[in-house]
N, C-alpha and C positions, 0 to 999 in steps of 0.2 A: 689256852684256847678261849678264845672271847664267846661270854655263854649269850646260848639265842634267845632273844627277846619275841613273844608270842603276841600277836593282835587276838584279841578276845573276839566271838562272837563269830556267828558264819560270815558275816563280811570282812572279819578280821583273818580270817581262814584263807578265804579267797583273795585277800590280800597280800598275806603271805606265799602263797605260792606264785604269784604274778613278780613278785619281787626277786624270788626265786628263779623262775624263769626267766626277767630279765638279767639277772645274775649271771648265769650259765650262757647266754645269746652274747651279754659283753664280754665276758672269758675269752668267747670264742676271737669275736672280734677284733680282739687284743693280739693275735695270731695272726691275721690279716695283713698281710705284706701289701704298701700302698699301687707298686704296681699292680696287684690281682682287685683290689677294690672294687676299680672302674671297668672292668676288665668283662664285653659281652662274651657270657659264661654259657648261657642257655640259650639254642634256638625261638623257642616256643614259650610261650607268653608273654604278659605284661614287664614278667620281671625276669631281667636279663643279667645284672650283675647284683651280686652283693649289695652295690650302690643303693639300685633300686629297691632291695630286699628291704632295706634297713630305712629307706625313706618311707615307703609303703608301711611298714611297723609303725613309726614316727604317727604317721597320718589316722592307719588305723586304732594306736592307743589312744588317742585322742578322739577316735571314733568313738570309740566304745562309752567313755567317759562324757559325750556331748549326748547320746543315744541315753542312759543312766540319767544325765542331769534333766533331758528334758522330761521324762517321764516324772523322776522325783522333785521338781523345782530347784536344783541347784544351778549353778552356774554352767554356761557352755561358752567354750574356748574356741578360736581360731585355727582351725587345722592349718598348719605350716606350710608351704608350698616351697619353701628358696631349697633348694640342691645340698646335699649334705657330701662335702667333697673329700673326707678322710673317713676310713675306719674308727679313729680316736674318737673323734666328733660327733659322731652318730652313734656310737657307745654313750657321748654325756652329752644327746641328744634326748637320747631312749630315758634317761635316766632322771633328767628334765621331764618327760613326760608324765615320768612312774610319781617324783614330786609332786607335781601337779593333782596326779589323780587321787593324793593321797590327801591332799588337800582339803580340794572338792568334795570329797565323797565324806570328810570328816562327820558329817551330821548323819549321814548314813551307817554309819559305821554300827549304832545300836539295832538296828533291824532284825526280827527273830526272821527264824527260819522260816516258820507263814508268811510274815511278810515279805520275806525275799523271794517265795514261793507263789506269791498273789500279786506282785507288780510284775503288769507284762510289759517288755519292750520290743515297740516294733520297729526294724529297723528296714534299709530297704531290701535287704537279702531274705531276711523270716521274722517269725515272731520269738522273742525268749520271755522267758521270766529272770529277775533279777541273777540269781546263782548260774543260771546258763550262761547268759551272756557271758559273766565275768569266768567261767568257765571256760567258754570259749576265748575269751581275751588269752588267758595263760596256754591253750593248747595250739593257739595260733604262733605263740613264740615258737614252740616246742618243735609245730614241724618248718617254722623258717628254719631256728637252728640248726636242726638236723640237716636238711637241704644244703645249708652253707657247710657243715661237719662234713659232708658225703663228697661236696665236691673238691674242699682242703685235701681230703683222704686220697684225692688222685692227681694231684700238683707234684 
């Protein structure tokens, strides 16, 4: 069993479980039969298939991380807009993004917990402070996941 490598610090924390949870989102993914992909799944809302599930992720990790960079002065990246037309794809889409973020936030990465506690970020939905946000980033996977687990569960 290949042993797990720990990121130090509470940014290193919250990084790890983000990486975790994209973990678990591509697993899933990986299960994804290319006919059900595209496949309008759901009446009611914005996001109707998997497709859109997995784009909308895309766009929002990337959210989070331009929301993060511009409070703390890092860099902000281009949210993607082209269509991601396979399950594979958007699994090393996602996984691209999580790169990215890990990138980016490098300089971050020493921040105490005050400080992660005292930078608020405001985004257009609410206000966070650092740890929320990235909080929210990983429980935002957890229930796309689920969402897409629940509806595999009945194919």
């Amino acid at each position: 069993m290949k042993k797990k490598v720990f990121r130090s610090g509470p940014m290193g924390s919250l990084m790890d479980e983000y990486e975790r949870a994209l973990n678990e989102f591509q697993e899933v993914l990986r299960g994804v039969e290319p006919s059900i992909y595209k496949k309008k799944l759901w009446k009611e809302g914005e996001l109707k298939s998997i497709k859109d599930i997995c784009e909308h992720m895309e766009r929002a990790g990337y959210g989070y991380i331009n929301h993060f960079g511009k409070r703390t002065g890092l860099p902000v990246h281009a949210i993607p807009t082209k269509p991601c037309n396979s399950a594979v794809k958007a699994a090393n889409r996602l996984h691209a993004m999580f790169q990215y973020t890990l990138k980016t936030i490098k300089p971050a990465m020493k921040m105490t917990d005050e400080e992660m506690m005292t930078t608020l970020i405001r985004t257009h939905w609410t206000m966070y402070d650092a740890e929320s946000l990235w909080e929210h980033a990983v429980m935002h996977i957890h229930r796309h996941r689920r969402q897409v687990e629940l509806f595999l569960s009945k194919v």
